[in-house]
TITOR-324987 format. One line per field, with one value per atom (N, C-alpha, C): chain; x, y, z. Coordinates in Angstrom, 2 decimals, padded with zeros to 5 digits. Each point is the difference from the previous one (the first is absolute). Last residue first. Layout:
N
lumza	[A ...]
xx	[X ...]
yy	[Y ...]
zz	[Z ...]
***
This chain:
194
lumza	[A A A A A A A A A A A A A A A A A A A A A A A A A A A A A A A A A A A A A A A A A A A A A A A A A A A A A A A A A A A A A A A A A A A A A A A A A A A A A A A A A A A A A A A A A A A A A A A A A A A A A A A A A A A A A A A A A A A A A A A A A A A A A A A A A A A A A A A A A A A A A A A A A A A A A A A A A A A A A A A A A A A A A A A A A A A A A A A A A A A A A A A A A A A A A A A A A A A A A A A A A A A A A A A A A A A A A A A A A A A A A A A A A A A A A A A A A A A A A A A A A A A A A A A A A A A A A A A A A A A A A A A A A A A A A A A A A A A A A A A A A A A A A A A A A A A A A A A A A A A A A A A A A A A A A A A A A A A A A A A A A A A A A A A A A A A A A A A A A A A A A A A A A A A A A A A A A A A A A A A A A A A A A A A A A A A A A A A A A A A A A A A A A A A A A A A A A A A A A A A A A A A A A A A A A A A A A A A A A A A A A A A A A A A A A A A A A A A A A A A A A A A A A A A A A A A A A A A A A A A A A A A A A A A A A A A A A A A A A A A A A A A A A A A A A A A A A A A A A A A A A A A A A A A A A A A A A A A A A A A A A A A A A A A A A A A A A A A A A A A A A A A A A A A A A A A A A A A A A A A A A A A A A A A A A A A A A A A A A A A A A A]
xx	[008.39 001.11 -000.04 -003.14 001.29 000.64 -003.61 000.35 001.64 -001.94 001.12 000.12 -004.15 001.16 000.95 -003.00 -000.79 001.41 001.91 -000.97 -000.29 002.98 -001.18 -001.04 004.97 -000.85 -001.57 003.94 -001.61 -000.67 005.26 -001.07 -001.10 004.50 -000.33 -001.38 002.91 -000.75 -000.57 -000.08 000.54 -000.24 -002.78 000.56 000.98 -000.87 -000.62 000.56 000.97 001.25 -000.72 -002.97 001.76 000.83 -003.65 -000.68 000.97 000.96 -000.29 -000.70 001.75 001.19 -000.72 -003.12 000.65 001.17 -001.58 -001.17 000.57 002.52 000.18 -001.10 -000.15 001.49 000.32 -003.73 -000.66 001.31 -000.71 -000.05 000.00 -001.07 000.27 -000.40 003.02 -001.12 -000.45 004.56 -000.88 -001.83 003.57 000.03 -000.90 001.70 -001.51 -000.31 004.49 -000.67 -001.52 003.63 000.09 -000.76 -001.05 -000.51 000.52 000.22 -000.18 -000.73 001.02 -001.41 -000.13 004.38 -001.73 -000.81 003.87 -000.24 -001.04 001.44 -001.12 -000.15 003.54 -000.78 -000.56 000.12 001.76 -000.13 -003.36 -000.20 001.48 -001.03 -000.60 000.33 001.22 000.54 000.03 -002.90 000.71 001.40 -004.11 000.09 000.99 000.38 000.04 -000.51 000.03 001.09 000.15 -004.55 001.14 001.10 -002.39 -000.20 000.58 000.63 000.53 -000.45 -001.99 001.66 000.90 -004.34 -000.30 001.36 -000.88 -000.07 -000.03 000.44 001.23 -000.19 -003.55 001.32 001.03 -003.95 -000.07 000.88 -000.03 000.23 -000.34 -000.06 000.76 000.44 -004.24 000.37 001.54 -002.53 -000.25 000.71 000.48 000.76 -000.25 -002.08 001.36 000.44 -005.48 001.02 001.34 -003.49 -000.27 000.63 000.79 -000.20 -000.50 001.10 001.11 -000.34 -003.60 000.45 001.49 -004.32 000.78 000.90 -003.33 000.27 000.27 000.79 -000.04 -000.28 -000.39 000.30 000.08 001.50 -001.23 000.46 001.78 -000.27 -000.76 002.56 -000.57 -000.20 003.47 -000.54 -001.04 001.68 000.11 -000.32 -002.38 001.12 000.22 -003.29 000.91 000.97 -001.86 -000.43 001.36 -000.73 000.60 -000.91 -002.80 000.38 000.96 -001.53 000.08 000.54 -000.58 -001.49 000.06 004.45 -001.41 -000.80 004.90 -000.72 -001.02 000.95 000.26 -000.32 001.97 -000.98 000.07 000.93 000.65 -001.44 001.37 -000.60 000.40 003.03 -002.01 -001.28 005.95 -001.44 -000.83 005.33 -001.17 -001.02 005.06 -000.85 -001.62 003.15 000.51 -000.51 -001.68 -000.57 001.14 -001.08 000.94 000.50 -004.67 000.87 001.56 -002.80 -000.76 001.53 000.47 000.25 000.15 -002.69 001.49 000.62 -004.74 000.62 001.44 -001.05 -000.18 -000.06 000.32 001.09 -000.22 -003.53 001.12 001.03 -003.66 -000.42 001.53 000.06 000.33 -000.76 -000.48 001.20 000.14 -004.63 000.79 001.94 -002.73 -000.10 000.54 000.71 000.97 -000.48 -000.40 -000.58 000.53 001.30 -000.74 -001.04 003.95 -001.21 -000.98 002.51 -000.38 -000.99 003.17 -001.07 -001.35 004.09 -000.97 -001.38 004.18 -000.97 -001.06 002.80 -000.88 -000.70 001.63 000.26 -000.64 -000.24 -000.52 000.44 001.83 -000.10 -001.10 001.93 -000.28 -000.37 003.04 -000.56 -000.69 001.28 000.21 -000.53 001.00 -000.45 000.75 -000.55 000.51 -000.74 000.42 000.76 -000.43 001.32 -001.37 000.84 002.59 -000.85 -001.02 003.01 000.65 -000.75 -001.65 000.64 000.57 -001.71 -001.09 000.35 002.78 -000.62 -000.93 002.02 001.06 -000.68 -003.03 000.26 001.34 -001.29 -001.04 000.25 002.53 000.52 -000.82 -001.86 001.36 000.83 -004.26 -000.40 001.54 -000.15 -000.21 -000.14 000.94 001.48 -000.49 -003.47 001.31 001.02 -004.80 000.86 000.95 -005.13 001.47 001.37 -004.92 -000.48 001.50 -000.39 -000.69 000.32 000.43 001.49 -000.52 -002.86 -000.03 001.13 001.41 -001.39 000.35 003.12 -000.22 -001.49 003.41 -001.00 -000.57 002.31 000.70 -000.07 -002.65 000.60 000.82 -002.16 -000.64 000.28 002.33 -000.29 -000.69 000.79 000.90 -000.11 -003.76 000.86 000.83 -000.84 -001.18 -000.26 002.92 000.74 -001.28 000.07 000.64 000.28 -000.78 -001.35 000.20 002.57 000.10 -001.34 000.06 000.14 000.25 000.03 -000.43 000.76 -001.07 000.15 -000.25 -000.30 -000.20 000.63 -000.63 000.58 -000.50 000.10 -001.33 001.42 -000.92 000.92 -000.91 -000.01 -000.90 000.90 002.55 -001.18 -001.04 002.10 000.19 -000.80 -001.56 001.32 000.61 -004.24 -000.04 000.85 -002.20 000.79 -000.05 -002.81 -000.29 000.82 000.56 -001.12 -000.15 003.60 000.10 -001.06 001.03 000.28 000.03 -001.92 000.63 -000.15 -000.22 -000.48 000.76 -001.07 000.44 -000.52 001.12 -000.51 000.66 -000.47 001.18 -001.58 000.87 -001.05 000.74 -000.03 000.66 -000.63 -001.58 -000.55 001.70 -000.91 000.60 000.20 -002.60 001.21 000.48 -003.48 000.08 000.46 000.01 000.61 -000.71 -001.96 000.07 000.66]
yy	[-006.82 -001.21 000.02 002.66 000.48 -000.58 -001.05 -000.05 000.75 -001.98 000.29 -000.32 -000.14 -001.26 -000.02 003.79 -000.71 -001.19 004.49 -001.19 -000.95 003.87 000.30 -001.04 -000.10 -000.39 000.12 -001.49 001.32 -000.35 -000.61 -000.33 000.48 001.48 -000.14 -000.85 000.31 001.47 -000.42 -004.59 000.95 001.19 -003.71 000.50 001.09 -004.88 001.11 000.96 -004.79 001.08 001.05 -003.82 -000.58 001.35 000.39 -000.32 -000.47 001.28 001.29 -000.39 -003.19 000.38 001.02 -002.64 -000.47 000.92 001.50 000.10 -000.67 -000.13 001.27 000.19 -003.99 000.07 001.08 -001.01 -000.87 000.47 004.05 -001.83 -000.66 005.30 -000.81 -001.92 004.38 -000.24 -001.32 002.43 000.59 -000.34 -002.09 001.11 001.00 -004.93 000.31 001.56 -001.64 -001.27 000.68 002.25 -000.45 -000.57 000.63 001.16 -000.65 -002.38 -000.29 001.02 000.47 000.19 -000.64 -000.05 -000.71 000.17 002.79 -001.25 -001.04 005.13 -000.85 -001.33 003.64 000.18 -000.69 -001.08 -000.11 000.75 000.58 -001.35 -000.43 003.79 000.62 -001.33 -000.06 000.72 000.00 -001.33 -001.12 000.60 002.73 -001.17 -000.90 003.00 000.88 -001.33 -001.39 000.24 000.43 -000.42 -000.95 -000.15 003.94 -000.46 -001.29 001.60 001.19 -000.42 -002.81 -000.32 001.79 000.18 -001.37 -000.07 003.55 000.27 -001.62 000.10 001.31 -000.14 -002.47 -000.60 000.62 002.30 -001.05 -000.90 003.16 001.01 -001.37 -001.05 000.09 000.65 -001.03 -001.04 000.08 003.74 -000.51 -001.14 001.47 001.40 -000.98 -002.20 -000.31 001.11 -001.94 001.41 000.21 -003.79 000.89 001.02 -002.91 -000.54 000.26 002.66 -000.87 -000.59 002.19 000.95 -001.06 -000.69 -001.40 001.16 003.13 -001.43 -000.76 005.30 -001.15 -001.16 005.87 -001.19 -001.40 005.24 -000.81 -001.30 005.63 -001.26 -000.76 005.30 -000.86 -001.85 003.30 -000.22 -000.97 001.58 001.37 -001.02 -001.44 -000.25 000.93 -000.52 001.07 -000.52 -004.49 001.44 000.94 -004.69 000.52 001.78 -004.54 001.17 000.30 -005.00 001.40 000.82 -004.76 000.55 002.16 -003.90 000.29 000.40 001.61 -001.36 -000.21 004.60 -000.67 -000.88 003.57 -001.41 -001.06 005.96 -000.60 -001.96 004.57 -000.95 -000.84 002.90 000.76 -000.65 000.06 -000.38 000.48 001.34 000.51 -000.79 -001.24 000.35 000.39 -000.96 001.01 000.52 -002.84 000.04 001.52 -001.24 000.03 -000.18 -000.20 001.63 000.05 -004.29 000.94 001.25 -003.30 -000.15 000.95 000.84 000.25 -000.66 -000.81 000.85 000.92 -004.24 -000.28 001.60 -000.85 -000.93 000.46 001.07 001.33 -000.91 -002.95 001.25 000.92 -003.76 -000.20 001.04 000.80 -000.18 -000.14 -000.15 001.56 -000.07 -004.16 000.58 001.00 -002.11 -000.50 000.29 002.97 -000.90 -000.48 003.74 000.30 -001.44 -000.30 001.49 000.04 -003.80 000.08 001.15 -000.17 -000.97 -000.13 003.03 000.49 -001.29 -001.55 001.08 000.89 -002.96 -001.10 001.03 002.17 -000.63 -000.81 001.54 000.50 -000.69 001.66 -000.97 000.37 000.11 000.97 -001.39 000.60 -000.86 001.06 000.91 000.16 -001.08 000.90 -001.20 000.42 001.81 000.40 -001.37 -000.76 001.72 000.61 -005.34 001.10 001.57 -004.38 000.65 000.75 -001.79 000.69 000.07 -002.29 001.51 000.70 -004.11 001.11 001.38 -004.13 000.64 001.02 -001.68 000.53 000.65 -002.66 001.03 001.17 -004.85 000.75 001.60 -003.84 000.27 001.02 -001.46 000.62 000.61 -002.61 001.66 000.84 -005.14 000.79 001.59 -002.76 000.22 000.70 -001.12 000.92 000.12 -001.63 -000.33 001.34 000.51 000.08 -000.54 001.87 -001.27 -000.57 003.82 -000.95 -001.44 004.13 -000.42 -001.43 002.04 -000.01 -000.45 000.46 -000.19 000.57 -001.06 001.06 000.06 -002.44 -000.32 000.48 001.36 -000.66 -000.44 001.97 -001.23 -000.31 003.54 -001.09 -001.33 003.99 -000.40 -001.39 002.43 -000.21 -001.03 002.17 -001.26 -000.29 003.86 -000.78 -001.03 004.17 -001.52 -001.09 004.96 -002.06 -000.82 004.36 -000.33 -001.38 001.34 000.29 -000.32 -000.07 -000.87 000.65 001.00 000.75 -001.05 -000.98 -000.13 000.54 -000.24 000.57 -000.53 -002.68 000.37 001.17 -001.90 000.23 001.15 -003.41 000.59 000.87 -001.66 -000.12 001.13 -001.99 000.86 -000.38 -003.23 000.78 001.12 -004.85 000.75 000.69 -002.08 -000.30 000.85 000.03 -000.72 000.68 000.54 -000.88 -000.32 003.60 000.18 -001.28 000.70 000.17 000.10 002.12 -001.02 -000.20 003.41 -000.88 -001.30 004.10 -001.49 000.09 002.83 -000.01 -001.05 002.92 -001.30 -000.25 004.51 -000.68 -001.45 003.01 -000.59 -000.86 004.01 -000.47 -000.72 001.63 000.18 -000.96 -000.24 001.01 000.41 -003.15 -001.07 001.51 000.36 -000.10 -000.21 001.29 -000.84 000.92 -000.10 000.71 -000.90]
zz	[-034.32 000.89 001.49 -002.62 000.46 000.58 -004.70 001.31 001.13 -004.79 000.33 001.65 -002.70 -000.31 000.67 000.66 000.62 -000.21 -001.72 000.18 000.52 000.83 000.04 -000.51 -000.51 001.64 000.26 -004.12 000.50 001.25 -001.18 -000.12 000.08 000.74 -001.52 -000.28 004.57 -000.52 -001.37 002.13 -000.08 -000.22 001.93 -001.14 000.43 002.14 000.94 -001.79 001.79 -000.22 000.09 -000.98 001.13 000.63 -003.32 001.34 000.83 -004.12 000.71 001.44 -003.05 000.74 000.64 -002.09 001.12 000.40 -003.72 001.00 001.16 -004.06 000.21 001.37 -002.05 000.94 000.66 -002.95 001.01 000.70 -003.05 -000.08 001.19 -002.03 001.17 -000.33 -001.92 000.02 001.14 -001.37 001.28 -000.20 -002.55 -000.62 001.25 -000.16 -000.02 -000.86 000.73 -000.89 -000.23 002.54 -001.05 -000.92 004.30 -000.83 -001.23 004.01 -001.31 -000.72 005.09 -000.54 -001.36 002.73 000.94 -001.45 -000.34 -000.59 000.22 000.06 000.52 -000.70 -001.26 001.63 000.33 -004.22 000.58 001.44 -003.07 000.55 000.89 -002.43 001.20 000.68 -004.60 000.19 001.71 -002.46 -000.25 000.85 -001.11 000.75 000.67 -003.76 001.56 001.21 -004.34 000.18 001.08 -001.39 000.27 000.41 -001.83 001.56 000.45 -004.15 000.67 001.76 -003.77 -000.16 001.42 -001.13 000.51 -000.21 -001.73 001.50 000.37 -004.63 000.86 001.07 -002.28 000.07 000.90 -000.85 000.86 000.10 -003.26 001.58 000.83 -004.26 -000.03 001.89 -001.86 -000.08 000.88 -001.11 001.34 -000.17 -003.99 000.89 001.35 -003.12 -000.56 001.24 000.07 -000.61 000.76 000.96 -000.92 -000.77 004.20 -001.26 -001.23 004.22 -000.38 -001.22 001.59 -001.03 000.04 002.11 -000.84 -000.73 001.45 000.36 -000.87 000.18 -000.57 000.19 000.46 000.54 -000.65 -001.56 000.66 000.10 -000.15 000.41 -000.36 -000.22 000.07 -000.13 003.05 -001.84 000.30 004.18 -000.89 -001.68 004.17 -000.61 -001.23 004.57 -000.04 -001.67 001.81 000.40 -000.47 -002.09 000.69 000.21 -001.25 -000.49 001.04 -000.68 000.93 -000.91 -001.81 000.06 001.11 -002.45 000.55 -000.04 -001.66 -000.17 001.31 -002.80 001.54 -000.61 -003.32 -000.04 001.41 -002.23 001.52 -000.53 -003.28 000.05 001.41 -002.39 000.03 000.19 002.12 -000.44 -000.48 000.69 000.03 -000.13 001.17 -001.24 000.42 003.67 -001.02 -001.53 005.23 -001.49 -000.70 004.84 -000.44 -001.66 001.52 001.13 -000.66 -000.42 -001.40 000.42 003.65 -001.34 -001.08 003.89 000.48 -001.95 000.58 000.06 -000.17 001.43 -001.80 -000.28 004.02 -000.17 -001.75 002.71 000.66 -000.81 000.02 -001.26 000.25 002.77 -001.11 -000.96 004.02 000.29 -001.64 001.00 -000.30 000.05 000.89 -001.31 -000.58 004.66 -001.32 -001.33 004.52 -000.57 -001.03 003.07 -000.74 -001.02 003.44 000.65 -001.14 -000.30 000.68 000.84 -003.84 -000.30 001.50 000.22 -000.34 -000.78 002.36 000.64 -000.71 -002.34 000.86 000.83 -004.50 001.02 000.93 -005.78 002.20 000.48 -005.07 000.83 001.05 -005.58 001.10 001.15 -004.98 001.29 000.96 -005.78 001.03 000.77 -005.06 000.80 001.75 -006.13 001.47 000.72 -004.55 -000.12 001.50 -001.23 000.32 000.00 -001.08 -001.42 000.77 002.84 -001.09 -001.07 003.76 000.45 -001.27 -000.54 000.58 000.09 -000.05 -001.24 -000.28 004.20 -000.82 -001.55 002.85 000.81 -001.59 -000.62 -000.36 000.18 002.20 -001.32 -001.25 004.36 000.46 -001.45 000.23 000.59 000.04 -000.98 -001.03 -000.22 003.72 -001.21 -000.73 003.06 000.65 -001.04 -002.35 001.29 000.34 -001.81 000.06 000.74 000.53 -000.98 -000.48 003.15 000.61 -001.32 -001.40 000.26 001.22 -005.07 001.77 000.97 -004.91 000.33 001.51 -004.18 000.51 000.60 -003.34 000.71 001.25 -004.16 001.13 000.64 -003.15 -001.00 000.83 001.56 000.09 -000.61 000.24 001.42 -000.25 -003.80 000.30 001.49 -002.03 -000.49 -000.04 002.27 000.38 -001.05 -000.72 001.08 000.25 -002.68 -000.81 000.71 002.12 -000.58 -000.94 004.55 -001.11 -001.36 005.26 -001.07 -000.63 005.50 -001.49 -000.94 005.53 -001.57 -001.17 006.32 -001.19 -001.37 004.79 -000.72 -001.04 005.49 -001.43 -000.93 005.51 -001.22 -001.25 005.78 -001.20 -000.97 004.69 -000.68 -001.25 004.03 -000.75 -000.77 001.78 000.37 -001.14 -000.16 001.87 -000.10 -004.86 000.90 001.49 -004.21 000.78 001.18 -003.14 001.09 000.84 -003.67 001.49 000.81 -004.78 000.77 000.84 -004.16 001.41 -000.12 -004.55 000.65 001.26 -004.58 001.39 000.08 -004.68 000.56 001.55 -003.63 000.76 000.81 -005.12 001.17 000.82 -003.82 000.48 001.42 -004.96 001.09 001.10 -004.87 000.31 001.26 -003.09 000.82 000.56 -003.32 001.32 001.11 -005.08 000.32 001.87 -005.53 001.27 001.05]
***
């Protein structure tokens, strides 16, 4: 009796901790022979991962998942609604853009997404547990970087480049020299309205 039949998309964010920018969250459908594939690549938590490795990881990902959408919230809605529900509406938005069907939705954590048209369950430590989250945490961690990296060329003061909009000892002094930009979370106590 083969069980592998069930199609199971793996979610993961990015971004709750940081000062600047939105919060990311990838969707991932695996193919059912990939979860030794992934893992003989070394395919874990993207936290546990250097930058080359997440980068050269990304390409592979993409071409053996049979789908891999991005969903996002913005700094304003992190703000109207809170950086949990921001990042549930992100991992959401993801699943939403999903062309292959899920019968199976695997959150990494402990929150249930509300309202989610497939069913669900949750995971703590799900990055390090199961190859799909592993993989959606790479995608969006390499998808926010870039956008980062990207935003940092407006704002050089801040070493987004380097920090990724999280907050390091350089990224804190510049917000106290310079005051944040639109892309920061004003709404936290850290941030502040310059």
């Amino acid at each position: 009796m083969k069980k592998h039949n069930i199609i199971i998309a793996g979610v993961d964010e990015v971004g709750r901790g940081a000062l600047f920018g939105p919060v990311v969250a990838a969707a991932v459908i695996l193919p059912d022979s990939a979860q030794q594939i992934t893992a003989q690549w070394g395919v874990t938590d993207s936290k546990q991962l250097s930058s080359k490795k997440r980068n050269s990881l990304v390409t592979q990902i993409r071409a053996l998942a049979l789908d891999c959408q991005i969903g996002t919230a913005s700094v304003a809605e992190i703000a109207r609604l809170n950086i949990l529900q921001a990042s549930l509406l992100a991992m959401k938005r993801a699943l939403a853009q999903l062309t292959v069907q899920p019968d199976l939705c695997l959150i990494d954590g402990n929150q249930a997404i509300r309202d989610l048209q497939f069913p669900q369950e949750t995971l703590i430590k799900g990055d390090k547990l199961n190859q799909a989250i592993a993989c959606a945490s790479i995608i969006a961690k390499v998808w926010r970087d870039n956008l980062i990296v990207e935003e940092s060329e407006k704002y050089p003061e801040y070493d987004l480049a380097a920090n990724k909009g999280y907050p390091t000892p350089r990224h804190k002094a510049a917000l106290q020299k310079y005051g944040p930009t639109p892309l920061h979370r004003r709404s936290w106590k850290s941030v502040g309205n310059g």
